[in-house]
N, C-alpha and C positions, 0 to 999 in steps of 0.2 A: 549201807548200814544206816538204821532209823536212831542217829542222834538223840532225837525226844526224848527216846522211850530208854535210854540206856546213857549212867551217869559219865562224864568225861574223865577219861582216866587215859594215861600212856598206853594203857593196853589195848585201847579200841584201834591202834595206830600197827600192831603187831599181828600179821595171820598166825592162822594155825595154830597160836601157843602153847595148845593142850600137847601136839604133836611134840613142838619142842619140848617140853617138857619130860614127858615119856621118853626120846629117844637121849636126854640129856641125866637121864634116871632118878631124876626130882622125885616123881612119881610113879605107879605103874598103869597100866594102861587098864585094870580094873576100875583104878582111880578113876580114871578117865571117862572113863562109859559111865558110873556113878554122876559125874558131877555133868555131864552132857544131859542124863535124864533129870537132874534136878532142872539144870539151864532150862530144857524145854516145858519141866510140868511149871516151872516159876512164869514163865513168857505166856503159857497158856493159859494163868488164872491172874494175867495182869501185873504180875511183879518180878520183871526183868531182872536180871544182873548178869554179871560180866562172870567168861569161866574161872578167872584168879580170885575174883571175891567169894566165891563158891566152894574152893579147891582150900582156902584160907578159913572157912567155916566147915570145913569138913574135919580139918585138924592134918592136911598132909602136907602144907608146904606153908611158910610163915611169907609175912607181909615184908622181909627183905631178900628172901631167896627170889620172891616173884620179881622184885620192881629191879634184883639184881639182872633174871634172865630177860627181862623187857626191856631194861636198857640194852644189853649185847643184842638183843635182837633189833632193838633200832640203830645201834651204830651198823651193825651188817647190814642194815636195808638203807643207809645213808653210803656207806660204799656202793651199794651196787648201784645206787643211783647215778653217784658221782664219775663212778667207773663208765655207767650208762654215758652219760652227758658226753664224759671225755672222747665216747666212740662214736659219740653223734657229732661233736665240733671237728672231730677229724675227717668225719664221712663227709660233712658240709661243706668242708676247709677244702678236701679231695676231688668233691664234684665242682664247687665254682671252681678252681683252679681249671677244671677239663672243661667246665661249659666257657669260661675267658679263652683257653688255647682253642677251642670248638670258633668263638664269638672271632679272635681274629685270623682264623684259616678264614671263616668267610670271609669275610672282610680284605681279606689278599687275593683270595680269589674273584669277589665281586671287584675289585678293583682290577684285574687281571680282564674281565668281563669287559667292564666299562672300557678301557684302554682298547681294548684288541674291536668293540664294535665300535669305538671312536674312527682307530686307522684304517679301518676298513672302506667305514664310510667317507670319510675324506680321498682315498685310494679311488674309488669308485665315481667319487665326483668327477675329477678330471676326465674320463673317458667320457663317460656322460653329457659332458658341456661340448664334446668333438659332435657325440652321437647327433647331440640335438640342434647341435650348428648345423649339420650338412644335411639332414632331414628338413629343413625350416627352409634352405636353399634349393632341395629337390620339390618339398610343396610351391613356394615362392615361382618354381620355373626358372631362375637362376641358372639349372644345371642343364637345360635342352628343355622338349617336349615329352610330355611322357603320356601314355593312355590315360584313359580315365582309369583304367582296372587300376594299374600300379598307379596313381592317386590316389586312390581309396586305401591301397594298400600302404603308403607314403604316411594315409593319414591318421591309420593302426596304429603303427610304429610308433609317430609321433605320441599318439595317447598312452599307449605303454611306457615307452621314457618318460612322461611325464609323471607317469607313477611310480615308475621307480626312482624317481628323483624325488618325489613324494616320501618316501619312503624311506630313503637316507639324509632329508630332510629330518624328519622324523628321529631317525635313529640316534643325527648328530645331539639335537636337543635333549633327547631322553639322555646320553651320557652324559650331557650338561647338569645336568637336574641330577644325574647319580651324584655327583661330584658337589653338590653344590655350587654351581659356574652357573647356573640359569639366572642371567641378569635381568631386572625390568626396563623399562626405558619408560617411565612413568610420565604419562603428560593429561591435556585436558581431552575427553574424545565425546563425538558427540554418537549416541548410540543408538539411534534411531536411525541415521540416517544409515549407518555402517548393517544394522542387520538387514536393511530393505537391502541396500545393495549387496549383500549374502543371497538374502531369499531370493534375488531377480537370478541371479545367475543362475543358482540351481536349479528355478524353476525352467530354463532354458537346455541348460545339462540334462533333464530327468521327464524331458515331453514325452519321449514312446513309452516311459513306466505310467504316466497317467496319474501323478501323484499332485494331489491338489494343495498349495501352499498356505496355508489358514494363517495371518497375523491379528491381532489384538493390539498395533503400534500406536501410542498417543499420537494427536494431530501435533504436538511440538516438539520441540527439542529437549531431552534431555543429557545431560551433562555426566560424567564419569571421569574417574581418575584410575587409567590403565596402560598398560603397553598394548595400543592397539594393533599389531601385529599377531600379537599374541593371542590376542582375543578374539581377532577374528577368525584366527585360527581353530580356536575352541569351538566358537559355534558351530564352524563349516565344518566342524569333525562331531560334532553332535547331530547335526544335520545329517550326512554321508551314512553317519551309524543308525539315525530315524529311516533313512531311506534304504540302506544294504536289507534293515530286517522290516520293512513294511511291505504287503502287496502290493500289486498293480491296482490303482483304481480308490487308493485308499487316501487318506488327509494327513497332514502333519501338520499341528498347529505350535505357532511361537509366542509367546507371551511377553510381554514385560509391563511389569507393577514398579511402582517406587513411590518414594516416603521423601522426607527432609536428608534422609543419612544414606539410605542405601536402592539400588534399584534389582530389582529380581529379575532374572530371565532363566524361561521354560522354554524347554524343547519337549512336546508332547506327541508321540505318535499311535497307530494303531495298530502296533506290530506283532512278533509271534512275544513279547514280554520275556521274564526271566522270574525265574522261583524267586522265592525271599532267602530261601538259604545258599544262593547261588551268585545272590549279591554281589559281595565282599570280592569273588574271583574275579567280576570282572574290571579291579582295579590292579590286579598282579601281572604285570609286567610281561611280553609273550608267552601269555596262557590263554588257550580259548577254553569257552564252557563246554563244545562240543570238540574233542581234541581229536577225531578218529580222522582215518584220513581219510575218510567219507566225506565229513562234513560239508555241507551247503555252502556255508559263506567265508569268504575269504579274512584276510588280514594275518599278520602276525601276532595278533592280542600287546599293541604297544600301544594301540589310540589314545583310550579312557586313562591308561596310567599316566600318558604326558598328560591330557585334560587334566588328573587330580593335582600332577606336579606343578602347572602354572598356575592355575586355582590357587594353593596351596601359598606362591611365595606373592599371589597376591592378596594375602591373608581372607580369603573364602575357603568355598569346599563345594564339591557337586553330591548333590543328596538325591535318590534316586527311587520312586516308587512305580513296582513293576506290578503286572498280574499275568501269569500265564493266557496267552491266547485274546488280550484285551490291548493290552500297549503298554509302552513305558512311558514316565511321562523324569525327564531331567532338571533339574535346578541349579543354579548357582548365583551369587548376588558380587554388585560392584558399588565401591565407595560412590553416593552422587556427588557430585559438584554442582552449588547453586549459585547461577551467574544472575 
């Protein structure tokens, strides 16, 4: 309704009221058609008014019957407001109520989760530490002679257990981190030297992929306040994930920048990348992007989630810009310490 053009009166606050009117026998519905064509030829030569002020100069209904039927017509539309409101606080009142019982069935059940891949994984340790004891004694030679073939096969096994202890490594921290139980052990680390000794390794692990180690590391020392365990961990699991999805033949370069406050480190690859909208999933918890059991590359989709969890309670975050078919390139930043 155009305010401007039409004076403020109770009635502009009331539909229909010709309608009321009519059906409440104020008037009759001749009336009505009558003072609707005045309405329009008055609006069409510029001199608006309301259908009461019109139906009042008509001579069919006086200026208290009107302002009587406009008040009962705005207490009705104040009830059904109020009536309204009342079935919307209940609806609201009904769904939180079901999204709180919804919020802690999760919450019992992720807790159920976390608990049962905790026992599990502590279950699985024990056997594990026999596995790799007597395996370490069969390579060693400890146990007799053995061919070369079954050495090689000795030395399978061996890398397999070491993955699956990888793994339930993995698994223990991630319930830690559900739980809130991920502790830091926060000291001075010098980070230079720790990611050369990162990159030397891998580069020894990953010779038949042909994959070239690129660093950008200052000639000195810089300083950091982390749980170095922790962190090494992070890189060598940004590293592992630069190398599962880069080609043979391809580079991976590591970076690290710093300031007075804080030092950045980049893990840059040249790999198959990830959409932009595909992001976000790959910090959910065992979920992979490519979920078919087809898929190409291994993992349980737990890495990048523990990365965001230590990240996280060391108050960073890993920030991630990908391009289909170009690379990823990974971030995350550490408090410096200036000695």
């Amino acid at each position: 309704m155009d305010f401007q053009n039409k004076p403020l009166t109770p009635e502009i606050l009331v539909p229909r009221i010709g309608d009321y009117l009519v059906d409440r026998s104020y008037i009759t519905r001749e009336d009505l058609q009558k003072a609707l064509i005045l309405q329009y030829e008055g609006e069409k030569f510029n001199n608006p008014k309301l259908l009461g002020q019109i139906l009042i100069e008509m001579k069919v209904i006086d200026q208290i019957t009107l302002d009587q039927v406009i008040t009962e017509q705005i207490i009705i539309l104040k009830n059904a407001l109020e009536d309204s409101n009342k079935h919307l606080e209940r609806r609201v009142s009904q769904r939180t109520f079901e999204l709180e019982a919804a919020l802690q069935e999760n919450k019992k059940l992720n807790e159920i989760k976390s608990n049962l891949i905790s026992n599990i994984s502590h279950e699985l340790r024990t056997p594990l530490t026999h596995i790799k004891g007597y395996l370490n004694l069969f390579i060693d030679g400890d146990l007799g002679h053995f061919s070369e073939e079954q050495a090689k096969i000795f030395v399978i096994m061996n890398k397999a257990s070491e993955r699956l202890e990888k793994l339930i490594d993995e698994l223990i921290m991630f319930t830690l981190g559900e739980n809130d139980e991920l502790l830091l052990a926060i000291e001075a680390c010098e980070i230079v030297s720790i990611i050369s000794k990162i990159i030397s390794n891998f580069a020894l692990k990953n010779v038949n992929q042909h994959i070239l180690f690129i660093n950008t590391l200052p000639d000195q020392e810089v300083w950091v306040l982390a749980d170095q365990k922790k962190i090494e961990w992070v890189i060598s699991h940004l590293l592992e994930n630069a190398i599962k999805f880069s080609q043979k033949d391809s580079s991976i370069k590591i970076e690290l920048q710093s300031n007075d406050e804080e030092v950045l480190i980049s893990v840059i690859d040249q790999g198959i990348g990830i959409s932009e909208e595909k992001i976000n999933e790959i910090f959910v918890p065992f979920h992979q992007i490519d979920g078919s059991s087809t898929r190409k590359f291994g993992g349980v989709g737990l890495g990048l989630a523990l990365v965001n969890k230590i990240l996280i309670v060391h108050k960073s975050k890993l920030t991630v810009h990908s391009e289909i078919g170009i690379g990823s390139r990974f971030d995350f930043s550490l408090r410096r310490l200036i000695k």
